[in-house]
ZALUM-202856 format. One line per field, with one value per residue (C-alpha): residue in three letters; x, y, z. Coordinates in nm, 4 decimals. Last residue first. Example, Ala and Ser with C-alpha at 12.3 -4.5 7.8 and 13.67 -1.06 7.14 Angstrom:
REM ZALUM-202856
residu = ser ala .
xx = 1.3670 1.2300 .
yy = -0.1060 -0.4500 .
zz = 0.7140 0.7800 .
//
This chain:
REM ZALUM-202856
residu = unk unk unk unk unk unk unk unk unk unk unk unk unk unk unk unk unk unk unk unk unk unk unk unk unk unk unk unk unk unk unk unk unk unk unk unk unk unk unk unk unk unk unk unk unk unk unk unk unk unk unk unk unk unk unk unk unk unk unk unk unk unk unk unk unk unk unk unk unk unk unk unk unk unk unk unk unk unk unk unk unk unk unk unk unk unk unk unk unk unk unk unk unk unk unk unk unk unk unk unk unk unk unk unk unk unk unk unk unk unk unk unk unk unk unk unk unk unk unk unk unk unk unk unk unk unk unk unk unk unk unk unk unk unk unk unk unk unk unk unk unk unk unk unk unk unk unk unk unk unk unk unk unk unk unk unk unk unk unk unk unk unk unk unk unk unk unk unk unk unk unk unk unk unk unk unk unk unk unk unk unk unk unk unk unk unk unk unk unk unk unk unk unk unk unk unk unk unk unk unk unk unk unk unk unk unk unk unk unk unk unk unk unk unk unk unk unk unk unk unk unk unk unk unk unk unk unk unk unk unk unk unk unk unk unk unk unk unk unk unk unk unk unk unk unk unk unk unk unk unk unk unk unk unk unk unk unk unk unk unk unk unk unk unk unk unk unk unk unk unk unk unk unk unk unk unk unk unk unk unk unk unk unk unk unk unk unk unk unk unk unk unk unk unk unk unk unk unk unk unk unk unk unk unk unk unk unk unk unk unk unk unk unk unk unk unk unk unk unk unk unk unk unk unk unk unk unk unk unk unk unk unk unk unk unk unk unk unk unk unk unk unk unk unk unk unk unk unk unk unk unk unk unk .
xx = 0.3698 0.1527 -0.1814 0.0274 0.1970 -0.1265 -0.2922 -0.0490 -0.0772 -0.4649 -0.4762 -0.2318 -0.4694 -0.7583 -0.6562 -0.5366 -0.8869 -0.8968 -0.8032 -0.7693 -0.9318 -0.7932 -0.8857 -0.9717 -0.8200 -1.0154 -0.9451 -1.2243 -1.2451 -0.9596 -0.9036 -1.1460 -0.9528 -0.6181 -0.7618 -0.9248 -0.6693 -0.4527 -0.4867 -0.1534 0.0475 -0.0946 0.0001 0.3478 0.3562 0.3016 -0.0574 -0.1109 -0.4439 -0.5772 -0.7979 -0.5633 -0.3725 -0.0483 -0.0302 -0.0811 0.0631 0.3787 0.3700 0.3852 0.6936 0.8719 0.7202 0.8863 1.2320 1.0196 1.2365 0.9770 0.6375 0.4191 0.0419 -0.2226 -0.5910 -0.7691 -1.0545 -1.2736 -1.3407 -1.3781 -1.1119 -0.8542 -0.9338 -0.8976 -0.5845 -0.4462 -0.5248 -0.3273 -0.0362 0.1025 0.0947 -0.0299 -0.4142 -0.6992 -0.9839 -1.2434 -1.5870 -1.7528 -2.0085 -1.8194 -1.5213 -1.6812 -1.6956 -1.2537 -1.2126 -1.3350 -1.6773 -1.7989 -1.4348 -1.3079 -1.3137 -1.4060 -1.5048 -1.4569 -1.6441 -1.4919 -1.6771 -1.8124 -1.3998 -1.1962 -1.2033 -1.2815 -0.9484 -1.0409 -0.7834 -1.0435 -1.1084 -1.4130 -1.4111 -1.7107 -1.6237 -1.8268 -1.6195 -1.2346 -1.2358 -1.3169 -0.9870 -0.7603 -0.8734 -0.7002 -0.4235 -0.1661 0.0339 0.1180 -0.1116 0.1466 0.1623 -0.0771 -0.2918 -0.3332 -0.7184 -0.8368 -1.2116 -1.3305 -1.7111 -1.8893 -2.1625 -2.5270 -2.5659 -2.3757 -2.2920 -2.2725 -2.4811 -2.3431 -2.6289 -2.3070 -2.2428 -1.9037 -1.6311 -1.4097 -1.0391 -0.7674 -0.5003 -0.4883 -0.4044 -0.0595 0.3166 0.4657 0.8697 1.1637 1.5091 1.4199 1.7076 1.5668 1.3172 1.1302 0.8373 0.5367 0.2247 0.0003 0.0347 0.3941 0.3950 0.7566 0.8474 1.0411 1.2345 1.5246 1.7057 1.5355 1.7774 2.1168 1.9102 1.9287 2.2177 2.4115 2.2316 2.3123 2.7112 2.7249 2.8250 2.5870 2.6031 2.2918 1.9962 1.8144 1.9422 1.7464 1.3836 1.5259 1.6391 1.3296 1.1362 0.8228 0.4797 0.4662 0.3496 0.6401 0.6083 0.7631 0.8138 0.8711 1.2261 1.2392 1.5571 1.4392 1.1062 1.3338 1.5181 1.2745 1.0705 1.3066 1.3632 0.9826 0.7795 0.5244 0.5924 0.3918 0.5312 0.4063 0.3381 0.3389 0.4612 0.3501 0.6323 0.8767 0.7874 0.9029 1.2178 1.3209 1.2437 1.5201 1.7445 1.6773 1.7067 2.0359 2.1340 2.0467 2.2123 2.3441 2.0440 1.8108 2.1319 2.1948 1.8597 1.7867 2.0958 1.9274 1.6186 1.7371 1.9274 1.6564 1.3747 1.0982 0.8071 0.5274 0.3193 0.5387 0.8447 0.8581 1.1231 1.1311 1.0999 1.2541 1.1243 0.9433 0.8372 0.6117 0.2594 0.1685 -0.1503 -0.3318 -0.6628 -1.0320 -1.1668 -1.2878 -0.9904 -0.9708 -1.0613 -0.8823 -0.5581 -0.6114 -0.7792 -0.4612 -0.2462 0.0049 0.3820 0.3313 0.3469 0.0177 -0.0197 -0.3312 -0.5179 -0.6838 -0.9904 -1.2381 -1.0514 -1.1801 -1.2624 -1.0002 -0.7831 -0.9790 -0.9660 -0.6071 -0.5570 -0.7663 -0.5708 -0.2161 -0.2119 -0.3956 -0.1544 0.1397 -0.0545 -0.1251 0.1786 0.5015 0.4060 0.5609 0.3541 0.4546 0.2379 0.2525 0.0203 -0.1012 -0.3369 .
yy = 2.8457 2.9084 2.7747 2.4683 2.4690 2.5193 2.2896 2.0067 2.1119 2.1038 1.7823 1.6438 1.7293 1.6232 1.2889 1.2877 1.3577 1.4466 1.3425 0.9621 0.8951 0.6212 0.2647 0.0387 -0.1813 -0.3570 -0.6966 -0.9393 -0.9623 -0.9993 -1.2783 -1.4476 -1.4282 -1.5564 -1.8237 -1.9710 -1.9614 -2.3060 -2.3396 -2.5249 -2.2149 -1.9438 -2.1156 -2.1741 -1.8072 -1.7302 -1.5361 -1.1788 -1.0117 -0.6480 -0.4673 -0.1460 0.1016 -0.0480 -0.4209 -0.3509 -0.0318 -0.1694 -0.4356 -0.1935 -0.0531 -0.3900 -0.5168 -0.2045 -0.3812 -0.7181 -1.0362 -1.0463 -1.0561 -1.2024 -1.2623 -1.0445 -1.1208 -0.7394 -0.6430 -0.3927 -0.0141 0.0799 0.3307 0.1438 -0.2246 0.0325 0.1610 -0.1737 -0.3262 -0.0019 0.0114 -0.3395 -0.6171 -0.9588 -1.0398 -1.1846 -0.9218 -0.9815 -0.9684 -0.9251 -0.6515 -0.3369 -0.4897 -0.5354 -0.2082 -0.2334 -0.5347 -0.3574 -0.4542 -0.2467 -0.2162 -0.5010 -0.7965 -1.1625 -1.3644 -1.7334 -1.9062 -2.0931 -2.2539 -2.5640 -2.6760 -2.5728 -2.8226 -2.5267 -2.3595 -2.0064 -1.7657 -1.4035 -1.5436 -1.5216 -1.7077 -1.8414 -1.8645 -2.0594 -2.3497 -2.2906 -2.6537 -2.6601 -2.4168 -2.7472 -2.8318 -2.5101 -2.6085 -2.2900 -2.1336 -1.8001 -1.5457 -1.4012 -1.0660 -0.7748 -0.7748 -1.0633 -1.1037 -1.3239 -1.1887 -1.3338 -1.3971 -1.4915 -1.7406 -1.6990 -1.4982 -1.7523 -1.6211 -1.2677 -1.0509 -0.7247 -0.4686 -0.2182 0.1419 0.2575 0.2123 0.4535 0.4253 0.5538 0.8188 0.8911 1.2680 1.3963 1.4424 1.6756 1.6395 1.8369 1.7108 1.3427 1.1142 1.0862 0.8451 0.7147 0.4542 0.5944 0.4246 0.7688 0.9515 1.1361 1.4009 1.4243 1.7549 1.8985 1.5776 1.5890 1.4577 1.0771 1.0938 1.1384 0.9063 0.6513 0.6480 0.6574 0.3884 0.1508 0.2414 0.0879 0.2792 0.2096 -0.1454 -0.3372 -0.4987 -0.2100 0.0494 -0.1594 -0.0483 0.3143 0.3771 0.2131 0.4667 0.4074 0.5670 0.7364 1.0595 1.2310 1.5707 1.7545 2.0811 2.1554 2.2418 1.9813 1.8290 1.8716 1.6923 1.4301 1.3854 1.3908 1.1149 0.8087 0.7610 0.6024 0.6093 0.6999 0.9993 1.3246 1.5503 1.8910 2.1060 1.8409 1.8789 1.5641 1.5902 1.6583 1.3349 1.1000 1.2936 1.3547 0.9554 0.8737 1.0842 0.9528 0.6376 0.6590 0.8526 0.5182 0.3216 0.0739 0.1228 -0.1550 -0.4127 -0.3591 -0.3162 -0.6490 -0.8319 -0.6802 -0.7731 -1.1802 -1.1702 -1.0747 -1.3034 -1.1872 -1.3883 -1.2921 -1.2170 -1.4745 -1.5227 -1.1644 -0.9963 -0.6202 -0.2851 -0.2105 0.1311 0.2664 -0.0120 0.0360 0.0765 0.4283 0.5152 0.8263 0.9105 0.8306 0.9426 0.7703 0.5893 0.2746 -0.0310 0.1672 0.1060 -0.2630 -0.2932 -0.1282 -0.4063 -0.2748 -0.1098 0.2534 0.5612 0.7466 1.0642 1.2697 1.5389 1.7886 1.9644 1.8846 2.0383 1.9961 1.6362 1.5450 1.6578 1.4440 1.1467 1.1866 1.2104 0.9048 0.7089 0.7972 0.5758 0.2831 0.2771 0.2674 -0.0369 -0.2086 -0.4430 -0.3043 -0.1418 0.1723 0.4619 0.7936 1.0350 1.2861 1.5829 1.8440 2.1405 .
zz = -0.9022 -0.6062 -0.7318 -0.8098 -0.4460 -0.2565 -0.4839 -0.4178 -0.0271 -0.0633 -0.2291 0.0417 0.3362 0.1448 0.0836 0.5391 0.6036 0.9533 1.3260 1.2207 1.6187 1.7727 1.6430 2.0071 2.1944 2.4604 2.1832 2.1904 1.8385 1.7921 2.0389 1.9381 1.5130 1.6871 1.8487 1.5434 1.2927 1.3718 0.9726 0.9351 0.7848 0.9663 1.3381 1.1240 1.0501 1.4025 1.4254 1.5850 1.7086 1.6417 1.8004 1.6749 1.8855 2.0724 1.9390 1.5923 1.5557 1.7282 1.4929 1.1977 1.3388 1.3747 0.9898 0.7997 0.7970 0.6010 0.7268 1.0367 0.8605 1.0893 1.0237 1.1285 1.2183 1.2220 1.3897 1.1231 1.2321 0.8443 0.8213 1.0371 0.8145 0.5710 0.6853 0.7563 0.4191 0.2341 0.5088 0.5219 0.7960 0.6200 0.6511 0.8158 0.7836 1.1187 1.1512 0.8316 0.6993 0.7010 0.5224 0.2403 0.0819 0.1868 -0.0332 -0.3037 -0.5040 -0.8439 -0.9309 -0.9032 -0.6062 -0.6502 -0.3271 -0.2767 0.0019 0.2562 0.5287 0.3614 0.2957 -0.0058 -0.3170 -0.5440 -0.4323 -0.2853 -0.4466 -0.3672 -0.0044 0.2021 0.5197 0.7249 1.1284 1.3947 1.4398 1.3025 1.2822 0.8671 0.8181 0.8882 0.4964 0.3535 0.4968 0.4372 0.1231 0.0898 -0.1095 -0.4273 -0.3469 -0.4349 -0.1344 0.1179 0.1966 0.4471 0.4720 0.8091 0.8708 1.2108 1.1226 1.1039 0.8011 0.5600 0.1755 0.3368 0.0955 -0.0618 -0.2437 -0.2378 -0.0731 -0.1198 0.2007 0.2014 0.1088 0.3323 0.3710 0.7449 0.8747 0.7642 0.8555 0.6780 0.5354 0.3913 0.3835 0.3131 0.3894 0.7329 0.6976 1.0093 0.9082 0.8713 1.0336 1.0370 0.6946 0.5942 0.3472 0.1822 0.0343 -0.2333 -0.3371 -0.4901 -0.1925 -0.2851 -0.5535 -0.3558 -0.1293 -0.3978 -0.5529 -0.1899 -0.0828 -0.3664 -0.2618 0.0386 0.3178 0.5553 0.5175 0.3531 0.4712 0.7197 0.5070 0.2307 0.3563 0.4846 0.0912 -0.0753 0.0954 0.3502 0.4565 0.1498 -0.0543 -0.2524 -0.3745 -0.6305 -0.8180 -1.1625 -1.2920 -1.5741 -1.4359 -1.0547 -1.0995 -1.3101 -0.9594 -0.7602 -0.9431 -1.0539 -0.6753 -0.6923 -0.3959 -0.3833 -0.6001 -0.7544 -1.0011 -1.0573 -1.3725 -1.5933 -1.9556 -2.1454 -2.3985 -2.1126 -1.9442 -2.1284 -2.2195 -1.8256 -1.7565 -1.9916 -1.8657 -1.5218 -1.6465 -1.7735 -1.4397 -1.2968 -1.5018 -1.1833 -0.9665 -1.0949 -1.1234 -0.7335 -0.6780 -0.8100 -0.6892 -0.3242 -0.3573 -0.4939 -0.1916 0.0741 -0.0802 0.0810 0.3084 0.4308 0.0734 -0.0475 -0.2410 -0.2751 -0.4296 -0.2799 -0.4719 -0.7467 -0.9026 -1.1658 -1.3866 -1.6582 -1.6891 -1.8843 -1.8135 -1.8774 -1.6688 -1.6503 -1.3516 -1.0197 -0.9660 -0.7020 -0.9591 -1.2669 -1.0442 -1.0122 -1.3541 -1.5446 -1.3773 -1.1235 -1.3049 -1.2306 -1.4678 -1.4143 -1.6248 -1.5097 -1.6369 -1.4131 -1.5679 -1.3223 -1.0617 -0.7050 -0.7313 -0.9253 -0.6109 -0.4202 -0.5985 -0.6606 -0.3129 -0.2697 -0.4768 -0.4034 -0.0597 -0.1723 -0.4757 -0.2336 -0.0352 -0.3218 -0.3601 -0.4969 -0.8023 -0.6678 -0.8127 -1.0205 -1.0862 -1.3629 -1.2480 -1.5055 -1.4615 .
//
């Protein structure tokens, strides 16, 4: 068995997604090799595999330009795209002789346009696995009519079926789609000390985007509270601790011993934070089109509790991480194993075919 999966190297929460499934899927066949083509560091994806795979890290899609983790650059995204888009049908060619040396028998995408369409070229099928597509994310910035759009949901099309986890955005250019349980990492056991048992702990964690700045200094009056962060400066106050993840310590095998995880709204920190039954501390993220529907996640179903990005930016933390922790809110209930889900579809359709 074969699978060539693509991955978005836009932050970790598409990786966070894939990785499971894969997990699973190697899991129930031992002899499943894997072609990753994604753009993240080697150690970032090596961090959540189990099993040794082929990687080749390249590009396969835009994205977003992120000045910040909160913040995007809406006109350097959209030059990008623009300039991403224009030999597409180049790429796709390209993509098509890659891959036909390698010979999958399914194709696997979250959430790279490139995919569908090369699926279709070399006649295998294809699934994509997201919770958002480049086309609904620049709908919201462009006019309908624009031509970028067109490229890319005549490519998204191609696609045999979308699975959907919890927090989805709605996207309709997809003819055939499932929605499915949570996709989430679980925590591993660790020998994992706090580096100060008596205080309440936040890990402020902001994925794969650049961590936006703040007053380090103004974190001192948050009394009570110890933070781990993986960028703490080495001037940082008594009550910040630095904190280096790989792959003998994730973010999400620590989440069971702190309090609260400040962060940015995106899928792969919110469904652990979901996964481990950890408070979140959020910060807004109003240019990002996915941010409203995350919000409503936030403020609906998790114990969750919101910070300005100017209450973020001068260290005014404290109220926001009580009141998470005193949320009535509660996680409702993932109602399965949304990595198993998908591995059983992609070895429905493999057993199938």
């Amino acid at each position: 068995m074969k699978l060539a999966v693509y991955i978005s190297g836009h932050g970790f929460g598409h990786l966070a997604q894939v990785a499971p499934v894969l997990n699973e899927l190697q899991r129930r066949y031992s002899n499943c090799t894997v072609l990753i083509r994604c753009a993240l560091a080697e150690e970032e994806i090596r961090a959540r595999l189990t099993f040794d795979f082929q990687l080749d890290r390249e590009s396969v899609d835009v994205g977003v330009v992120q000045k910040s983790a909160i913040e995007e650059d809406r006109e350097a995204s959209i030059d990008q795209l623009r300039h991403w888009l224009a030999d597409m049908d180049a790429r796709v060619q390209r993509e098509k002789r890659l891959l036909a040396e390698f010979s999958p028998d399914l194709i696997l995408s979250n959430i790279s346009p490139l995919a569908f369409p090369v699926a279709r070229a070399l006649a295998v099928p294809s699934i994509g696995l997201a919770t958002l597509d480049w086309h609904t994310i620049y709908s919201s910035w462009l006019e309908p009519d624009d031509p970028a759009l067109a490229v890319l949901a005549k490519a998204y099309a191609c696609c045999d079926l979308l699975c959907t986890p919890p927090m989805a955005m709605v996207m309709p250019v997809f003819p055939e789609q499932r929605k499915v349980p949570l996709i989430a990492a679980k925590p591993q056991p660790v020998s994992y000390a706090l580096p100060v048992a008596a205080s309440k702990t936040a890990l402020v964690i902001f994925g794969g985007s650049a961590q936006p700045p703040f007053d380090y200094q103004a974190l001192a009056r948050c009394s009570g509270w110890h933070f781990l962060m993986p960028e703490a400066p080495a001037d940082a106050p008594a009550n910040v601790s630095a904190i280096r993840f790989d792959a003998s310590l994730r973010a999400v095998d620590v989440m069971p011993y702190v309090d609260a995880v400040v962060c940015k709204p995106g899928y792969g920190i919110l469904s652990e934070c979901w996964s481990t039954s950890t408070p979140i501390v959020w910060v807004e993220r109003p240019d990002f089109p996915e941010f409203p529907m995350l919000k409503g996640w936030l403020e609906s179903h998790f114990p969750a509790a919101g910070m300005s990005r100017s209450e973020f930016s001068a260290g005014e933390w404290l109220h926001a991480l009580e009141k998470s922790r005193q949320s009535p809110r509660s996680y409702p209930d993932p109602a399965g194993d949304g990595a198993q889900t998908v591995a059983e579809l992609i070895s429905r359709v493999l057993l199938r075919d």
